[in-house]
N, C-alpha and C positions, 0 to 999 in steps of 0.2 A: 670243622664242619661236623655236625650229629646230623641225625636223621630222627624223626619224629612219627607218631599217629595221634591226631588229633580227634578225641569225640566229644560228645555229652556229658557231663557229671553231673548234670541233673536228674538225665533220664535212666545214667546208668551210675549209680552213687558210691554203689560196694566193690565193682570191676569193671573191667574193660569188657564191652561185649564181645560176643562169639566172631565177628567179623575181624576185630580191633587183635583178636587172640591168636586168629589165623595167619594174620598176617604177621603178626611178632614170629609166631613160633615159624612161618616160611621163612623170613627173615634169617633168624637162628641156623635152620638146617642148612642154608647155604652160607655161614661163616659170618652174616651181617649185624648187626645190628640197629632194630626201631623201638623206640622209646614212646611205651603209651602213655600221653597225656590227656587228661580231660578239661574242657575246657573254664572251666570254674579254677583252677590253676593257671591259666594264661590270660593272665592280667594285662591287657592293651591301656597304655597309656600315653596321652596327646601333647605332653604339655613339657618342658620345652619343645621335645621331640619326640616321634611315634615311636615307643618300645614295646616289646610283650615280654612278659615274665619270663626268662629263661631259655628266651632264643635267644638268637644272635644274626646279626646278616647273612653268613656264611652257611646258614643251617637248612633240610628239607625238611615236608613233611608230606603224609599222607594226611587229608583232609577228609576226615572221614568224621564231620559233623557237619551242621545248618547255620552253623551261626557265623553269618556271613560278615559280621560287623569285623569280628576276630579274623579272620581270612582275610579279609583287606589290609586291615592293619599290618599282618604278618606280610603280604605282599608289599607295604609300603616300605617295610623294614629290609626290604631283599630277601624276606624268605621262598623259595622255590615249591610252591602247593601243586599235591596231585591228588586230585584236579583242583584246578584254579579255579577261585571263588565266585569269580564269575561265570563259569561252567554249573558249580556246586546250587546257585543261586535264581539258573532258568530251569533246571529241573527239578527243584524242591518248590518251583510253584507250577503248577499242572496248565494254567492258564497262559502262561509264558514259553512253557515248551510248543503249547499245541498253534500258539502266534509266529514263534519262530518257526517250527516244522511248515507250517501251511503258507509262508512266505516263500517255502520253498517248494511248492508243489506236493510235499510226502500225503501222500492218502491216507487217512484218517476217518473215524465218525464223525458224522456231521454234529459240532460243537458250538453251542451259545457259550458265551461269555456274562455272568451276571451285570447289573452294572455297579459299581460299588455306592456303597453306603455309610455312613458314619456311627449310625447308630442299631439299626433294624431294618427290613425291607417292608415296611409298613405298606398295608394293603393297599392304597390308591398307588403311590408310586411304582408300583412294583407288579401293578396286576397288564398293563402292559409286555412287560417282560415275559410273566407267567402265560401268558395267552398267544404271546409270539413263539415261545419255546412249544406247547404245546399243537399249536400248527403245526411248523417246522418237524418236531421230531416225533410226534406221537406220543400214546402210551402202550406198554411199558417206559420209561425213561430213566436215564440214568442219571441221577446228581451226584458228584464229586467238591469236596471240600478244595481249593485249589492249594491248601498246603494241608500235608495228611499222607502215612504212612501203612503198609502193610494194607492197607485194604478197609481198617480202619474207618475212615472218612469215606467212605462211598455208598452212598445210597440207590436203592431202586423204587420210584414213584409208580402208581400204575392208575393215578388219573389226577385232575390238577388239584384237586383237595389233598390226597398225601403229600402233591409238591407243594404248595402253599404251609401245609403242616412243616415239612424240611426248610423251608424258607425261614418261616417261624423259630425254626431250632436252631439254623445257624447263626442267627441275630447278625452280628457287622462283619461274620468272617466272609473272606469271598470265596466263589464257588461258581461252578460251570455244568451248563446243564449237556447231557449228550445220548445221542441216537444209541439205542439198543439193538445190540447185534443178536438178532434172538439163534442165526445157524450154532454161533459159539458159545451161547451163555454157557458159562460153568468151566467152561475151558480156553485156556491162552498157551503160547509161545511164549517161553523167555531164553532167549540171545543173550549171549555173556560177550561182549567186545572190548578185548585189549587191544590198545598200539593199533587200533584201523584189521584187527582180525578175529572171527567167531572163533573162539574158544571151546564156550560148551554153550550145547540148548537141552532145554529140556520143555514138555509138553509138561501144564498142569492139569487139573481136572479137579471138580469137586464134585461131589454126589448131590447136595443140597443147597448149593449157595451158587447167587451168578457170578460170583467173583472165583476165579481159582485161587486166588493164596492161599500158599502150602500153610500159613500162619491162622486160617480161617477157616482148617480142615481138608485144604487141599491136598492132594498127593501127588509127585514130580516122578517121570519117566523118561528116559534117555532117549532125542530125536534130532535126526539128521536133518540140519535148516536146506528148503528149498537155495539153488542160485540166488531168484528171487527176492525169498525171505531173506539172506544170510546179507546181500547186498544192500538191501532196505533200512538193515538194523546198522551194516558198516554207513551208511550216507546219516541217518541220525548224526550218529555222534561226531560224525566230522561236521556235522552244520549245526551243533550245538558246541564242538568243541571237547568234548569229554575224551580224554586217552583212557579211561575204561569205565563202561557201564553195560547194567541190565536192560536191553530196551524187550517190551511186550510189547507181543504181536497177536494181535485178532484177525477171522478170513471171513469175509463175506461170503456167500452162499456160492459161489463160483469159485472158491478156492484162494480170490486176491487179497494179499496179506494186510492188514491194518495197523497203523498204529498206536498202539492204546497208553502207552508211557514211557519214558525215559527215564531208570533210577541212577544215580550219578556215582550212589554208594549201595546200590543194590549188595543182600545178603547173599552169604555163597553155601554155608548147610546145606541148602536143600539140592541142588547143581553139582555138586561134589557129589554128594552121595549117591546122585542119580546116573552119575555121569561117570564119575571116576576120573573128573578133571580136576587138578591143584587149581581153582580159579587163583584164590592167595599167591602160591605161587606164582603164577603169570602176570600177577600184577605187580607183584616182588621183582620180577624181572627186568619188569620193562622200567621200572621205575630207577633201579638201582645201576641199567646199561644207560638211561638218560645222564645221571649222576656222574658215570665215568667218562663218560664224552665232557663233560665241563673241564 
C-alpha cells in the first residue's frame, strides 16, 4: 500500500503546488509518507482492464485535482480518494453544488442557472434568460463561470448590456447568474472543515474588488465562526459529501449567513497564516487515521 497526492501537470508543469507541498511536507513531520503525482503521469487505461500508471489496488491518494475522468478510473481500480471524485466533481461545478445545497434547504443567493448551449448564447435564444435573470435578481449582478477557480471566473454585470457582453464572452461555457449581496460586497467568510469539524476561519476582505480572494488582492484575518455559521459550513459538506473543504460564507444585512461556495480542494496559505492552523496537517490526520482503521 503507498499513499499518494494527486494534481495538475498542466497547470502546474515545474512543481507541485503550494497546497500539494504542505501536505507532503505534514505528511513527513509526522513519520509518513505521500508521494506527489501529476496527473499527466497517471495514465488510466480501459482495455483489457481499468489500470492507471503506477497505482495499484492497494494504494490511497489525496485527490487534489479536477480531473475527474482519472479519479474514477483510480476508484474503479480500488484506489481509496480523499475526496472522492464524485465529491471533487459537484464542487468544481458551481452550478451543481448550489442544486444539490438548495435541494437541501442551505440558504443561499438567489441563483439562475444558464441554460446550456452548444455553441454560443446567441441573442434570440438567450434573451429570455437574460431578461428573466434580470427581473429576478437586479442590477448589480453577479455572473460566475460554473467551472472556475480563485476568483478568476466571476464577474459583476451592472445592467443587461454588460450581461449580454459576459454572455457574449463566455461562448458554450456554462455559467450561473446570481443575486448581489451589496451588505458584504468585498468581504466573505472562509470555514476550513475536516472530518465534520471547523478547523480554522478566517474573514477576507478586499479594498477594491467585490470578490475577497486573498489571490485578487484580498487580505485574510483570523475569526471565530458563529454556532450558526460554524454548523452551516459542517451540514455543507456532509450533504455534498466532502471529509475536507473550504466552504464561503456571505451575511445578509441581518447578519444570516450565506452560502457562496464549496472548495473541495480549497488552498490553505492564506488560513494558516492567518490563523496559525496546520490545515495540512488536519487533513493529514484524518486521512492517515482513516487508513489505519482499514
Amino acid at each position: 500500500m503507498a499513499g499518494y497526492i494527486l494534481y495538475n501537470g498542466f497547470w502546474n508543469p515545474d512543481a507541485p503546488p503550494d497546497p500539494v507541498r504542505r501536505l507532503e511536507a505534514a505528511a513527513r513531520a509526522r513519520g509518513w509518507h505521500l508521494t506527489p503525482v501529476p496527473n499527466t503521469a497517471a495514465i488510466a487505461e480501459f482495455s483489457p482492464h481499468v489500470s492507471v500508471t503506477g497505482f495499484d489496488t492497494e494504494d490511497f491518494a489525496l485527490f487534489w485535482d479536477k480531473d475527474i475522468r482519472l479519479g474514477r478510473a483510480l476508484e474503479t481500480l480500488g484506489v481509496r480518494l480523499y475526496n472522492p471524485a464524485a465529491v471533487v466533481e459537484l464542487c468544481d461545478d458551481k452550478a451543481a453544488t448550489h442544486w444539490k445545497l438548495a435541494g437541501q434547504g442551505i440558504p443561499m443567493p438567489r441563483t439562475l442557472v444558464a441554460p446550456m448551449t452548444y455553441v454560443r448564447m446567441d441573442e434570440a435564444p438567450s434573451r429570455a434568460f437574460s431578461q428573466r435573470a434580470a427581473e429576478r435578481l437586479g442590477f448589480p449582478m453577479v455572473v460566475k463561470e460554473c467551472y472556475g477557480s480563485l476568483g478568476g471566473e466571476v464577474y459583476l454585470a451592472q445592467d443587461e448590456t454588460e450581461l449580454r457582453a459576459l454572455m457574449d464572452h463566455m461562448g458554450s461555457r456554462s455559467f450561473l447568474c446570481q443575486e448581489f449581496i451589496r451588505e458584504t460586497a468585498g468581504t466573505d467568510l472562509r470555514i476550513y472543515v475536516v472530518d465534520g469539524h471547523p478547523v480554522a476561519a478566517m474573514r477576507r476582505r478586499s479594498d477594491g474588488d467585490f470578490r475577497a480572494n486573498i489571490g485578487n488582492g484580498g487580505h485574510g484575518e483570523a475569526y471565530t465562526p458563529t454556532e450558526e455559521e460554524a454548523a452551516l459550513a459542517v451540514r455543507c459538506c456532509r450533504i455534498l459529501g466532502a471529509k475536507f473543504a473550504g466552504v464561503d460564507l456571505l451575511w445578509e444585512a441581518d447578519g444570516t449567513p450565506l452560502v457562496c461556495e464549496v472548495n473541495s480542494n480549497a488552498h490553505m496559505a492564506g488560513i494558516t497564516a492567518c490563523t496559525g492552523v496546520d490545515v495540512a496537517g488536519e487533513i493529514v490526520n484524518y486521512v492517515f487515521s482513516q487508513e489505519r482503521q482499514r
